[in-house]
N, C-alpha and C positions, 0 to 999 in steps of 0.2 A: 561351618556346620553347627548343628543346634540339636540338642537333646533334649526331648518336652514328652509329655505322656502320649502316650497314643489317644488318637478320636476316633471316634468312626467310622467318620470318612476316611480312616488310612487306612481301613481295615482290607481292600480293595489291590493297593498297592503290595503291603503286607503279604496277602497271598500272594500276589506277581511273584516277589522278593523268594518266597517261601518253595513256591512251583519250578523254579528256577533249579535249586537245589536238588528239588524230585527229578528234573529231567536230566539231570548229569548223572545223577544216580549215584550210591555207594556214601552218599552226605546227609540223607536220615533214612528212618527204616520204611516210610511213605514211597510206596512203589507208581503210585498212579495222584494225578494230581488233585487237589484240593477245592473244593469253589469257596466263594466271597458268603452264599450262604450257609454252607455245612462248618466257617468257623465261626459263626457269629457266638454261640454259648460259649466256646472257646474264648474269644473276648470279653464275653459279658460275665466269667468266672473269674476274668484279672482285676482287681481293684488297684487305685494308684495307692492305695492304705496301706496293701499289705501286699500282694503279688502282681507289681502292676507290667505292663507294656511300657518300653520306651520305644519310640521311633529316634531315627537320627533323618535328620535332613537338611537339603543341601539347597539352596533357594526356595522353590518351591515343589523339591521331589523329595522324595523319603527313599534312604539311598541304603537303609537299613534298620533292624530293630532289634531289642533284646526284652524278654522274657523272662519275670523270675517267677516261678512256679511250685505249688505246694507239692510236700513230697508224704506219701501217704495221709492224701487229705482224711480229717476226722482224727487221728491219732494225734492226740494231745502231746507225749513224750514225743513228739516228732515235729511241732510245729514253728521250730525257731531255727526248720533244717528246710531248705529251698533249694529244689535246681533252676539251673543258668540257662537259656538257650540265645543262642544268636544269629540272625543270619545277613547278611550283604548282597544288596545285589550288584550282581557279577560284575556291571562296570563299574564299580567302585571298588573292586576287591586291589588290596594291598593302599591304602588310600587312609592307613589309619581308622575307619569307621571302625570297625570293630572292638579294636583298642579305645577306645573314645568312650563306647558302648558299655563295655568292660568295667572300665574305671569307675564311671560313673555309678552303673549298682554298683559295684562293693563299696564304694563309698555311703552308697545310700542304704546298703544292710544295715548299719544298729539303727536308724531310724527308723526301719520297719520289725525292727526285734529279728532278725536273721543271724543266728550265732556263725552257722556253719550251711555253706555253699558248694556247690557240685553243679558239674556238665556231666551229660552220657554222651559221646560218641563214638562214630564208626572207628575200629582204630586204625585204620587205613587213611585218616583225617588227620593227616600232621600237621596241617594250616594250622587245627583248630590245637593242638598236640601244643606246639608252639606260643602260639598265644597264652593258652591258660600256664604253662610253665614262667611265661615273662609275669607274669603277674600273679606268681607264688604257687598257684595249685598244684598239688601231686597227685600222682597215679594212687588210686587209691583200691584201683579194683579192676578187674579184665575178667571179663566173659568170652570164649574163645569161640568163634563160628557162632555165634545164634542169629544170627539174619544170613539172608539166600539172598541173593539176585541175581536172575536168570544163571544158577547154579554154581554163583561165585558166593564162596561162605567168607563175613567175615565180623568178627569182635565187638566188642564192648567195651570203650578206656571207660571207666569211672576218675573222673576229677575231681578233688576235693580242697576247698581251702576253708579252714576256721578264721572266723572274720575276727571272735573276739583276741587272736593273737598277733593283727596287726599293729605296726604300728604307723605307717604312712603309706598312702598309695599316691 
């Protein structure tokens, strides 16, 4: 497996990868699926400088990606703070990608100036619950019920890890 910036042309895959998610449901707050053209600014707002796209892939398929994303874009006191996102697709899931994914940013946060790191998820997402604990993050927040679907309420974990108090990942 190979981790490299995302191109363009993944961006296709990506959504596969992403809609996948959306059809199981309860794994982001996107109820309906996504097309290849309504995330294009979405891509073209990630830079590899500072909030970039990785894909991970596995011959020639991209088997998953992660995201690190400004958090109150414009707010200067906030800019050395990014969330996480990740997702797998499904035949690959428990296969390591994610972990892979993982590793990878936080290591590459002081490179991009990223002090401190977070995920939001459903908290019903213990996969995701698990992972960010192996690799240091704590709960750092919980919102209780604020997303519905189809009249099932459920939460918000906030994860949070400060990168500048690592010391090896």
């Amino acid at each position: 497996m190979k981790i490299r910036s995302a191109e363009l042309k993944d961006l296709e895959a990506m959504v596969a990868i992403y809609n996948q998610s959306i059809a199981v449901g309860q794994l982001t707050a996107d109820t309906t699926p996504v097309c290849t053209e309504g995330r294009r600014k979405w891509f073209d707002d990630h830079t590899p400088d500072q909030y970039p796209l990785w894909v991970a892939e596995s011959g020639d398929m991209i088997v998953g990606y992660l995201t690190i994303s400004a958090y109150r874009p414009g707010r200067q006191a906030l800019r050395q703070t990014a969330e996480v996102s990740y997702y797998v697709h499904f035949d690959h899931h428990r296969q390591g990608v994610a972990s892979a994914l993982l590793q990878f940013a936080i290591r590459a946060c002081p490179s991009l100036q990223i002090k401190t790191l977070f995920a939001i998820l459903m908290d019903n997402n213990q996969g995701s619950v698990h992972l960010l604990q192996k690799y240091g993050f704590e709960k750092w927040g919980h919102l209780p019920r604020v997303a519905e679907f189809d009249g099932i309420e459920v939460g918000h974990y906030y994860y949070g890890l400060r990168i500048d108090t690592l010391h090896s990942i």
